[in-house]
PDB file of N, CA, C and O in Angstrom:
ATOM      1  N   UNK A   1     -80.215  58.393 -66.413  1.00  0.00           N
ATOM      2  CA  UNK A   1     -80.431  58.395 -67.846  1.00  0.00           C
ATOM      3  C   UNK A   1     -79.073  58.441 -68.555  1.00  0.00           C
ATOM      4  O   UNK A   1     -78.143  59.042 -68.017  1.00  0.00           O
ATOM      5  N   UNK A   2     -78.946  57.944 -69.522  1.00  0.00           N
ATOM      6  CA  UNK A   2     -77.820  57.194 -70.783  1.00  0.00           C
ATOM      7  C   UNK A   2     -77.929  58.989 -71.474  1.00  0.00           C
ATOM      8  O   UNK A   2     -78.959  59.369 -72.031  1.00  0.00           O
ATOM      9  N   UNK A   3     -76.856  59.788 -71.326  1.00  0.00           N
ATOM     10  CA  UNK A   3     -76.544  60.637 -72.250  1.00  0.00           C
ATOM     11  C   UNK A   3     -76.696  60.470 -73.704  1.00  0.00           C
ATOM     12  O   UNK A   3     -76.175  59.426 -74.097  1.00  0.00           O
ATOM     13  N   UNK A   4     -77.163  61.068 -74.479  1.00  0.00           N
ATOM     14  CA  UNK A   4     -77.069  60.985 -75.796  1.00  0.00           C
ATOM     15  C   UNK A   4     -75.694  61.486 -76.816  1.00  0.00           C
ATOM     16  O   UNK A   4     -75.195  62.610 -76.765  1.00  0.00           O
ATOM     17  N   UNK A   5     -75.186  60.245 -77.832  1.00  0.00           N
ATOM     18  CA  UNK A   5     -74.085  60.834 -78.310  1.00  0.00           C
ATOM     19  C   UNK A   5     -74.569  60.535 -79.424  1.00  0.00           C
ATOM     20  O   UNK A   5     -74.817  59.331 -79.500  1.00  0.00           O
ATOM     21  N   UNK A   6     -74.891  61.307 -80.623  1.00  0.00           N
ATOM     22  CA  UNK A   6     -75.200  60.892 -81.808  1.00  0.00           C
ATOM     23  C   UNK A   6     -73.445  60.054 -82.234  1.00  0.00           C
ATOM     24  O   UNK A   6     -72.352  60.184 -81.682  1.00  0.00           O
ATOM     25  N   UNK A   7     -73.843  59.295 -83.329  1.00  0.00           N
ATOM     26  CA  UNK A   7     -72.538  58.386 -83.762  1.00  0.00           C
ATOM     27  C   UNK A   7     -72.349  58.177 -85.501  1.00  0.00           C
ATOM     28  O   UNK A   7     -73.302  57.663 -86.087  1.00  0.00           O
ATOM     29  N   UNK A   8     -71.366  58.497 -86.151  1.00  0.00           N
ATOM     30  CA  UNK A   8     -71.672  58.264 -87.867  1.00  0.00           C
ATOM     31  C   UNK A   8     -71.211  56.969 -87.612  1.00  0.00           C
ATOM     32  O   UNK A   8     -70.206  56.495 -87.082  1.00  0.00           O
ATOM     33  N   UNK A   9     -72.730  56.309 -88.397  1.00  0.00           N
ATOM     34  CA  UNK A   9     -72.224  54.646 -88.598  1.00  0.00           C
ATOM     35  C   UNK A   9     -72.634  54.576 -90.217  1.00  0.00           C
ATOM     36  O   UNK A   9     -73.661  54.833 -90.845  1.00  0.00           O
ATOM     37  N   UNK A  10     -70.914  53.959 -90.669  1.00  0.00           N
ATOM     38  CA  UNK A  10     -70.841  53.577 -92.272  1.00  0.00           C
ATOM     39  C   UNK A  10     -70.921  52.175 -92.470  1.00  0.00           C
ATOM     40  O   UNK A  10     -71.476  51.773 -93.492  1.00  0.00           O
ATOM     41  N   UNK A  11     -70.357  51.202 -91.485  1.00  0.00           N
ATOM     42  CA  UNK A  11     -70.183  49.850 -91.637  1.00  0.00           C
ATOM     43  C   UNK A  11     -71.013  49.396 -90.485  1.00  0.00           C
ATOM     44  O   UNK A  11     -71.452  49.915 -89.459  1.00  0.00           O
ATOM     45  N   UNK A  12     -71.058  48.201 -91.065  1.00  0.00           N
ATOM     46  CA  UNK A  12     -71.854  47.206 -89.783  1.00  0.00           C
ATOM     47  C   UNK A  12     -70.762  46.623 -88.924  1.00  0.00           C
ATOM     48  O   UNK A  12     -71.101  45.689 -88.197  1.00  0.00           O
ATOM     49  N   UNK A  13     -69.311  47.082 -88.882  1.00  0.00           N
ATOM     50  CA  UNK A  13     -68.634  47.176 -87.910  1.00  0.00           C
ATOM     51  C   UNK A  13     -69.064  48.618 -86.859  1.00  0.00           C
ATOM     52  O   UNK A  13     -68.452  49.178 -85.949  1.00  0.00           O
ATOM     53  N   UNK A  14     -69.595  48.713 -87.113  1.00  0.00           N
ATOM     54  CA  UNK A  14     -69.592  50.976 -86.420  1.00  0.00           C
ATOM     55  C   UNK A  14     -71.231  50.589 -85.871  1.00  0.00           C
ATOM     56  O   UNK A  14     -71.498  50.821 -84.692  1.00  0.00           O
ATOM     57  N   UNK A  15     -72.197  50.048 -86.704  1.00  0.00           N
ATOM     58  CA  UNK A  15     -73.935  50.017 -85.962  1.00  0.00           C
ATOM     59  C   UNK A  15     -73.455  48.353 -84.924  1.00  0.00           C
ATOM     60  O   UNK A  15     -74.103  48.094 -83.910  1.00  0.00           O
ATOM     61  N   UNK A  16     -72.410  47.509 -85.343  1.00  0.00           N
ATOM     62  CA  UNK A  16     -72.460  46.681 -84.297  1.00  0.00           C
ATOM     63  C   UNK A  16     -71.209  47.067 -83.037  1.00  0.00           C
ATOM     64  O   UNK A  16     -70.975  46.075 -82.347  1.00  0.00           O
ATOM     65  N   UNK A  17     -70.463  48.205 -82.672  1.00  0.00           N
ATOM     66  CA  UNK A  17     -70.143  48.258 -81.756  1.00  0.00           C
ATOM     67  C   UNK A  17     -70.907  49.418 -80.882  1.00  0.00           C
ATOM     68  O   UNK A  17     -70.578  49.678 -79.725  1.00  0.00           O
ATOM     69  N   UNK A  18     -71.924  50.053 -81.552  1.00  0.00           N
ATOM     70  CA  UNK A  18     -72.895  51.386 -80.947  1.00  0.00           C
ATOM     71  C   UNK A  18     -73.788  50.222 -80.144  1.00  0.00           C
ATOM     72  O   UNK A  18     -73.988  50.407 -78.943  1.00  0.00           O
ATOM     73  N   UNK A  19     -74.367  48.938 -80.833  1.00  0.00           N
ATOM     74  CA  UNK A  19     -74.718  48.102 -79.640  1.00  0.00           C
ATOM     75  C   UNK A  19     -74.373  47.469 -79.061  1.00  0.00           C
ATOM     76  O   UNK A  19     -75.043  47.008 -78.138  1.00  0.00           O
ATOM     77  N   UNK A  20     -72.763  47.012 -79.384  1.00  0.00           N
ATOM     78  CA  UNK A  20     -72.480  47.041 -78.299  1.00  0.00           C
ATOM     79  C   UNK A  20     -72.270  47.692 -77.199  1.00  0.00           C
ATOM     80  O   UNK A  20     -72.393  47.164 -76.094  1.00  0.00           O
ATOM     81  N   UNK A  21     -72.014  48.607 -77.334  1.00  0.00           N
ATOM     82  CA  UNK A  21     -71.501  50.187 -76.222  1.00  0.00           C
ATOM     83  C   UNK A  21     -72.447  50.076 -75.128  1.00  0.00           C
ATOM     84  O   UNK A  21     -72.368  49.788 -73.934  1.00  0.00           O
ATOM     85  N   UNK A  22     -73.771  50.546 -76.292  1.00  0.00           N
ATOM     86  CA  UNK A  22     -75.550  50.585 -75.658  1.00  0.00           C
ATOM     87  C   UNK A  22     -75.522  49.582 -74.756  1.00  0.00           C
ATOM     88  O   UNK A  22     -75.805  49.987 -73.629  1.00  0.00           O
ATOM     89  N   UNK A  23     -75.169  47.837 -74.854  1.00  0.00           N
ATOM     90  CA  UNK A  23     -75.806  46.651 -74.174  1.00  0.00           C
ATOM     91  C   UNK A  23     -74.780  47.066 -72.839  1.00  0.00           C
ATOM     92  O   UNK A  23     -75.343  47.228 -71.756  1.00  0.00           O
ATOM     93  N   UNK A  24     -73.780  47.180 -72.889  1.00  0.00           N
ATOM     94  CA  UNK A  24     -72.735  47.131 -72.049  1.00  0.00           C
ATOM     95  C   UNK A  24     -73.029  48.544 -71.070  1.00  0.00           C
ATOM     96  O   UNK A  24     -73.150  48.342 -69.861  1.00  0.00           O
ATOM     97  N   UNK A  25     -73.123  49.703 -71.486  1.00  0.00           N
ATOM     98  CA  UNK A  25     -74.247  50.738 -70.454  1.00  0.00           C
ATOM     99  C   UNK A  25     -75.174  50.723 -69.727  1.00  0.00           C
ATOM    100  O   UNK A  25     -75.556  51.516 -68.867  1.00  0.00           O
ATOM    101  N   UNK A  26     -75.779  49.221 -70.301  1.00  0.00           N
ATOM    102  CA  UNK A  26     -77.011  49.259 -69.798  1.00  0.00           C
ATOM    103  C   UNK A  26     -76.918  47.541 -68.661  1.00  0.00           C
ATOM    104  O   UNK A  26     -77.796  46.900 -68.084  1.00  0.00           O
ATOM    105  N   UNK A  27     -75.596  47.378 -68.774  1.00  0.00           N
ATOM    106  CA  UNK A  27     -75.472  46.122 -68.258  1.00  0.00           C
ATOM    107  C   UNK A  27     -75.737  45.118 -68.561  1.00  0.00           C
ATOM    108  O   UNK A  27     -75.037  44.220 -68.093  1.00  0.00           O
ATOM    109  N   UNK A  28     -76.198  44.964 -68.938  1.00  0.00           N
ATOM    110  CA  UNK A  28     -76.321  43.732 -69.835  1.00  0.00           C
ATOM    111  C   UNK A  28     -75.173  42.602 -70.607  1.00  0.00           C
ATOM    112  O   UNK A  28     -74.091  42.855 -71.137  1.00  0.00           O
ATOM    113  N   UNK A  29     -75.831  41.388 -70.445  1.00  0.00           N
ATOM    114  CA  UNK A  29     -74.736  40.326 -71.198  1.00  0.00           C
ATOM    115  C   UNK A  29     -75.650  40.547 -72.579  1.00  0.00           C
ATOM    116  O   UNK A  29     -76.648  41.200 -72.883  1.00  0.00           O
ATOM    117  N   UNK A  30     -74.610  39.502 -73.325  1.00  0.00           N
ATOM    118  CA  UNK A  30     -75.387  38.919 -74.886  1.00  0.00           C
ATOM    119  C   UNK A  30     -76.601  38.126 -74.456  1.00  0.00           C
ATOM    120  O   UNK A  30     -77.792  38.280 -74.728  1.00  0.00           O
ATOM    121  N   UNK A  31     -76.043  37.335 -73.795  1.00  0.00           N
ATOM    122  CA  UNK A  31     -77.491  36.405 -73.697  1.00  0.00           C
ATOM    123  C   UNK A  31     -78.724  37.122 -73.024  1.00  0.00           C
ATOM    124  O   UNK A  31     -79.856  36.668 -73.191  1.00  0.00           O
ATOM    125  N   UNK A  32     -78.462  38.395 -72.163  1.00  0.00           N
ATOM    126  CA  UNK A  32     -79.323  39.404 -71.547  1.00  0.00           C
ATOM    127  C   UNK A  32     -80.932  39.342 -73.012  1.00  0.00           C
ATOM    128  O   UNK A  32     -82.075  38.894 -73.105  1.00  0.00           O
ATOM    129  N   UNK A  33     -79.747  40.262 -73.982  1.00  0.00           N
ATOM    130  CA  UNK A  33     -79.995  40.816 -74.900  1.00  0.00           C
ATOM    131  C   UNK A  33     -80.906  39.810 -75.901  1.00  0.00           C
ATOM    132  O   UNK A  33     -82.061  39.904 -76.318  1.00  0.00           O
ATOM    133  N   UNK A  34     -79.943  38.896 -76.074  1.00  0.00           N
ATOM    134  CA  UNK A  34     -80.403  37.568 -76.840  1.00  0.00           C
ATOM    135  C   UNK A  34     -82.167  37.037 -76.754  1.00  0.00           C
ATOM    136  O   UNK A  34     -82.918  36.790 -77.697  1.00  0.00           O
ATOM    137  N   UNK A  35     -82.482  36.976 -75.095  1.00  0.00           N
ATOM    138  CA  UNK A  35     -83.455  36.480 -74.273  1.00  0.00           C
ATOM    139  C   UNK A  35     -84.469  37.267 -74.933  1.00  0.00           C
ATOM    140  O   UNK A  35     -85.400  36.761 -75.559  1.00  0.00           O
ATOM    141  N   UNK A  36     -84.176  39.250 -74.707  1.00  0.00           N
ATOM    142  CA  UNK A  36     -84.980  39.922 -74.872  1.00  0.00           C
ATOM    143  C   UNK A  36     -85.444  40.032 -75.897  1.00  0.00           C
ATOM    144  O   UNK A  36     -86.654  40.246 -75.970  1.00  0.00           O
ATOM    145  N   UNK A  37     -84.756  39.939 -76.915  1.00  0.00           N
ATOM    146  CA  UNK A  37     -84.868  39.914 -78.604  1.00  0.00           C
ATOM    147  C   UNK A  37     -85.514  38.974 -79.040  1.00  0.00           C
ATOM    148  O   UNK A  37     -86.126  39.302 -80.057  1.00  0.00           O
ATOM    149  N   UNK A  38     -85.726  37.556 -78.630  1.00  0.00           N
ATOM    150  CA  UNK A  38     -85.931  36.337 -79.174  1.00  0.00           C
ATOM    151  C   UNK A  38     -84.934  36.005 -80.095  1.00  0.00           C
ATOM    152  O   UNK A  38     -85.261  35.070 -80.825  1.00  0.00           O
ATOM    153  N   UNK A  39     -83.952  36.416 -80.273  1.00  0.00           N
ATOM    154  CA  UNK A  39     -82.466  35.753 -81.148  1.00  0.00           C
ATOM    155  C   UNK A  39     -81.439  34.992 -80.167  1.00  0.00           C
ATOM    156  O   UNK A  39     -81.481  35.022 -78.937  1.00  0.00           O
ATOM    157  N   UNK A  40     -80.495  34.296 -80.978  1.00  0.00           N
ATOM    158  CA  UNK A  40     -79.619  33.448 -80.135  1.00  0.00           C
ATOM    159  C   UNK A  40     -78.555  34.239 -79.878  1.00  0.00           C
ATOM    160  O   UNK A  40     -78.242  35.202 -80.579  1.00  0.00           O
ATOM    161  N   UNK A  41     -77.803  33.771 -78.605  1.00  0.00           N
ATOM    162  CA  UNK A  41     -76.460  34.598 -78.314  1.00  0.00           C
ATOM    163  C   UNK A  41     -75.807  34.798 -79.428  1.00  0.00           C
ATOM    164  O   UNK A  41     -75.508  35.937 -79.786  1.00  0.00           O
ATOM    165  N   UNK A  42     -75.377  33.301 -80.396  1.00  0.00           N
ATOM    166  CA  UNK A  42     -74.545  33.511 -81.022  1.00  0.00           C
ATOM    167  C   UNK A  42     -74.705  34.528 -82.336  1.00  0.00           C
ATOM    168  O   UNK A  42     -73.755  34.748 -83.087  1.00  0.00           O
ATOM    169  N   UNK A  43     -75.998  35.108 -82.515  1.00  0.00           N
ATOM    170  CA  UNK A  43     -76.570  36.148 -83.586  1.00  0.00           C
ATOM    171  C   UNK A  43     -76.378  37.844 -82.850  1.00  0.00           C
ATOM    172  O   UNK A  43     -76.161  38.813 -83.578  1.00  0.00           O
ATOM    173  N   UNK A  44     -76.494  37.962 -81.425  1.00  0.00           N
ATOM    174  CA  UNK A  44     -76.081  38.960 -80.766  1.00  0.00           C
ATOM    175  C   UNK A  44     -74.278  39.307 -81.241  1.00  0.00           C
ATOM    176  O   UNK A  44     -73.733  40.324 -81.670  1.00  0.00           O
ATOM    177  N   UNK A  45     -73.911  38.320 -81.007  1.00  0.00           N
ATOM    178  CA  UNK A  45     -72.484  38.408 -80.855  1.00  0.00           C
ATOM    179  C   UNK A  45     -72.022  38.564 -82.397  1.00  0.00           C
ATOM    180  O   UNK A  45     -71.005  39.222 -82.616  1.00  0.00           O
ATOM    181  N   UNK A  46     -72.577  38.109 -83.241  1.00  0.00           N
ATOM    182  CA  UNK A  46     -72.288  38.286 -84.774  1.00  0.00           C
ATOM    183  C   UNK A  46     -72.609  39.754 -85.303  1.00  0.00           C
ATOM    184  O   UNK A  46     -72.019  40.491 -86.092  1.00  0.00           O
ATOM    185  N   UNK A  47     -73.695  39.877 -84.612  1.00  0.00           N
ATOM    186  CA  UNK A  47     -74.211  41.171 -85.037  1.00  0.00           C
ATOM    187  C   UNK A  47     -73.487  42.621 -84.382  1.00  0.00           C
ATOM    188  O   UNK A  47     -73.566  43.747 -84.875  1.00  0.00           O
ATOM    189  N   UNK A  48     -72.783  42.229 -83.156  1.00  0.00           N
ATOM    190  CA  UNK A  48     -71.400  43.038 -82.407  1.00  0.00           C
ATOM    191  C   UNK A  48     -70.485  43.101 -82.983  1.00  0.00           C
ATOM    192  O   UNK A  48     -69.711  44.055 -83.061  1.00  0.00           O
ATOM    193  N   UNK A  49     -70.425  42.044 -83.502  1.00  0.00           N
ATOM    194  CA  UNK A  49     -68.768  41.917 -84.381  1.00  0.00           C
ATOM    195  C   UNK A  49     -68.887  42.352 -86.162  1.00  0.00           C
ATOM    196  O   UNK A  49     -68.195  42.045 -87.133  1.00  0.00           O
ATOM    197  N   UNK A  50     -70.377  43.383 -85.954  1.00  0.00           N
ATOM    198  CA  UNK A  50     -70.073  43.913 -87.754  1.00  0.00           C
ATOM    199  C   UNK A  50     -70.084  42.443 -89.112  1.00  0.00           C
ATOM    200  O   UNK A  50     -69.376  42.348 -90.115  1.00  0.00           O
ATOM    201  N   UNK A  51     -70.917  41.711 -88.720  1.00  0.00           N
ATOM    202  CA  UNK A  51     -71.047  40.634 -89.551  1.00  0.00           C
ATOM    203  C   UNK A  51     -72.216  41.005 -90.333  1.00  0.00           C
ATOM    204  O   UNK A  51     -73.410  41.112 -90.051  1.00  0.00           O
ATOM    205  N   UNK A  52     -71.216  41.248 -91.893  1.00  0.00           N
ATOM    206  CA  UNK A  52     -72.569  41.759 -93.089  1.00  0.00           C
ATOM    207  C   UNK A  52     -73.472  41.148 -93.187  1.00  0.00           C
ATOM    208  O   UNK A  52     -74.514  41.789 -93.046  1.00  0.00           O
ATOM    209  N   UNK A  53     -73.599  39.899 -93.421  1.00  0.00           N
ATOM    210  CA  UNK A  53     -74.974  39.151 -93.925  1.00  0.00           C
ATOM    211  C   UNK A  53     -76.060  39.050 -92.311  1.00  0.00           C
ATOM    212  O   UNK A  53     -77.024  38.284 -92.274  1.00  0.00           O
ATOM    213  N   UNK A  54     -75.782  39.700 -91.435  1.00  0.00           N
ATOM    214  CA  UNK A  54     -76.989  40.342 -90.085  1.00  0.00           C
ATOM    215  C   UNK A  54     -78.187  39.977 -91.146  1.00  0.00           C
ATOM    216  O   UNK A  54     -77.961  39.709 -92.326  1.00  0.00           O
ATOM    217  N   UNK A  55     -79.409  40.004 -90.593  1.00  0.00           N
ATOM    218  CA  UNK A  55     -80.354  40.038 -90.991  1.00  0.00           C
ATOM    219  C   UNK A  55     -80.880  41.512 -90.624  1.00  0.00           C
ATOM    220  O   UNK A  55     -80.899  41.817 -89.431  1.00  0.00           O
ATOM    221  N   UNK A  56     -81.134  42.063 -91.192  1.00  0.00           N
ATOM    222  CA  UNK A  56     -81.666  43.563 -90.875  1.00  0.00           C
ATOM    223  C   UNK A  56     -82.755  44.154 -89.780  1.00  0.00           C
ATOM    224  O   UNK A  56     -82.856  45.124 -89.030  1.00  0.00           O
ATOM    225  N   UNK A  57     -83.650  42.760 -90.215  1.00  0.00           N
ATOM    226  CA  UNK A  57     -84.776  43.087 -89.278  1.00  0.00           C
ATOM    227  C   UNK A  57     -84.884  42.785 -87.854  1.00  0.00           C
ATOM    228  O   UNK A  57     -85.767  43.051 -87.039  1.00  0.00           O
ATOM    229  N   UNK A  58     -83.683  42.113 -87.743  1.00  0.00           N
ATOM    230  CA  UNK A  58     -82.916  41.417 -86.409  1.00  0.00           C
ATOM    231  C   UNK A  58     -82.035  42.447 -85.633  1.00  0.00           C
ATOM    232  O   UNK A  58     -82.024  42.742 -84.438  1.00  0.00           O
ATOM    233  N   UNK A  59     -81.257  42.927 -86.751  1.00  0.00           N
ATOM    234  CA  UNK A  59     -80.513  44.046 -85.796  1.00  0.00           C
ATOM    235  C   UNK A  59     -81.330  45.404 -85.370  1.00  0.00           C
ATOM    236  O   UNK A  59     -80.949  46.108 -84.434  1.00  0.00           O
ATOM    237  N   UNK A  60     -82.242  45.634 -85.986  1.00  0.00           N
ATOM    238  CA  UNK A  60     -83.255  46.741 -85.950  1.00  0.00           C
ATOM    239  C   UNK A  60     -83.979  46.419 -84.687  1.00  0.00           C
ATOM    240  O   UNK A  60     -84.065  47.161 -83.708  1.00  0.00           O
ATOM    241  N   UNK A  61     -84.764  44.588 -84.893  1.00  0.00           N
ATOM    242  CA  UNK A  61     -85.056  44.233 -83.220  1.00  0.00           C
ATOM    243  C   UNK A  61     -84.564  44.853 -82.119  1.00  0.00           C
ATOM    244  O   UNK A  61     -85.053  45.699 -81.369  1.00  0.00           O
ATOM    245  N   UNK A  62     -82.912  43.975 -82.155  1.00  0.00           N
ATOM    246  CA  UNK A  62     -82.079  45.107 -81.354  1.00  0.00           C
ATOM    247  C   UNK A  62     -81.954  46.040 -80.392  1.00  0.00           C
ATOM    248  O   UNK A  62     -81.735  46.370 -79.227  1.00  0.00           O
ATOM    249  N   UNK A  63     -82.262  46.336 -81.735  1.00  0.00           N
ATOM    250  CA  UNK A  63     -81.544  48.160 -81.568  1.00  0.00           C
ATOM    251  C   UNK A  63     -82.957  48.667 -80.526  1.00  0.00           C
ATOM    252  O   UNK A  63     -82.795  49.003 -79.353  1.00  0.00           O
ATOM    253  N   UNK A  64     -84.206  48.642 -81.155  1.00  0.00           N
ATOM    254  CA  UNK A  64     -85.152  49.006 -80.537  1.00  0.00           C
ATOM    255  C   UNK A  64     -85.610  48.264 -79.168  1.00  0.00           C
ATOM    256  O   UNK A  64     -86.488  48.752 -78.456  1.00  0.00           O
ATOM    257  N   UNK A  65     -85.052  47.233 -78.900  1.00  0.00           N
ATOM    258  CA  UNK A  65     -84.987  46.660 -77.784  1.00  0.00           C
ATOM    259  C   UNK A  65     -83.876  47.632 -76.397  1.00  0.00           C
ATOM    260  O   UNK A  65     -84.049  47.889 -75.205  1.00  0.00           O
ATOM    261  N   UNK A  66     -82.964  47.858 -77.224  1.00  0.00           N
ATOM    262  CA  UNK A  66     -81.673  48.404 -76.975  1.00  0.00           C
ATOM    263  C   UNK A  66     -81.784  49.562 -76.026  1.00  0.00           C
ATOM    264  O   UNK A  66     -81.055  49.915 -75.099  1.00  0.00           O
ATOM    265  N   UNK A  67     -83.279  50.227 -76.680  1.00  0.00           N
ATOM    266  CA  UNK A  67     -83.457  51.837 -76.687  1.00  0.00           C
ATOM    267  C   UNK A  67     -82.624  52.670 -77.486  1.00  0.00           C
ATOM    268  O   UNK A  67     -82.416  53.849 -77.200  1.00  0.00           O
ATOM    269  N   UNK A  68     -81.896  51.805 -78.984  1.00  0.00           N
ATOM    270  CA  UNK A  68     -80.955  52.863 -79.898  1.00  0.00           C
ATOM    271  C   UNK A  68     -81.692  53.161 -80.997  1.00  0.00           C
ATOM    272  O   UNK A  68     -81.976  52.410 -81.930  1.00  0.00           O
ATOM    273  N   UNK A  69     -82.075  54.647 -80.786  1.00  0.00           N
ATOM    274  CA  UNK A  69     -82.819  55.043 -82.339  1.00  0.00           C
ATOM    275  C   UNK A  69     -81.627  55.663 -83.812  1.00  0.00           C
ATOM    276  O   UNK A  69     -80.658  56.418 -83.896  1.00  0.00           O
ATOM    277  N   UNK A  70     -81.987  55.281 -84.230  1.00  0.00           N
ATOM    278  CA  UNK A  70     -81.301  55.294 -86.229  1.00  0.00           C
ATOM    279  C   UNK A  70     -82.164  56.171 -86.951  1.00  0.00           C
ATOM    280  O   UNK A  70     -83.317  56.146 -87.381  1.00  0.00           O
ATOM    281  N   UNK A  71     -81.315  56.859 -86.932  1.00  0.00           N
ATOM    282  CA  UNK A  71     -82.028  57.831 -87.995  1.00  0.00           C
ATOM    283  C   UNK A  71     -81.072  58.109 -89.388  1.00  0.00           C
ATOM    284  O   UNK A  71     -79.846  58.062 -89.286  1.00  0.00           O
ATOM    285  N   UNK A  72     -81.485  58.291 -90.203  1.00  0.00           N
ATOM    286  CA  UNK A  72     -81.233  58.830 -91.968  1.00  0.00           C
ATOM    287  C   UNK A  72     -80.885  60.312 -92.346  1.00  0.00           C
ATOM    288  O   UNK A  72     -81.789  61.148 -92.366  1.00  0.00           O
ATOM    289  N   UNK A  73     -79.644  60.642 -92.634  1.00  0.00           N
ATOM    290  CA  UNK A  73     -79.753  61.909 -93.154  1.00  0.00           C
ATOM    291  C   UNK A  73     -79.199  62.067 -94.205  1.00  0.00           C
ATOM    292  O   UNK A  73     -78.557  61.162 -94.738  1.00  0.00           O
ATOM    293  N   UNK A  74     -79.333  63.233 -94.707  1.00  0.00           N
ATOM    294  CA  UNK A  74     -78.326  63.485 -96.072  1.00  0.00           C
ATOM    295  C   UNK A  74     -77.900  64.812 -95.351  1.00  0.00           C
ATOM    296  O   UNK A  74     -77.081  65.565 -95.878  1.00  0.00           O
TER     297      UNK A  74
END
């Protein structure tokens, strides 16, 4: 089992290298990831590299594909 590290993510540079971290722990390539998601490599890899206009509901795919839960606090 993948230790848990909670992580402060402000930018979609910071939620796209937590999946990356995640894909790469878990072994995985992009295209691994890509396959599993139904998105294209090249949207994996955009979405690694902190690219704002992500589609939200795509990186959330992701993430929950990922096994990375997001949570909200104040």
């Amino acid at each position: 089992m993948i230790p848990y590290t909670p992580l402060l993510l402000q930018t979609p540079a910071d939620l796209g290298r937590a999946i990356r971290d995640r894909r790469l722990a878990l072994g995985l390539t992009q295209a691994d990831v890509a396959m599993q998601s139904g998105v294209s490599t090249p949207t994996v890899s955009a979405i690694e590299n902190g690219k704002e206009t992500a589609r939200i509901g795509l990186v959330l795919q992701i993430c929950r594909d990922l096994g990375l839960q997001l949570t909200a606090g104040v």
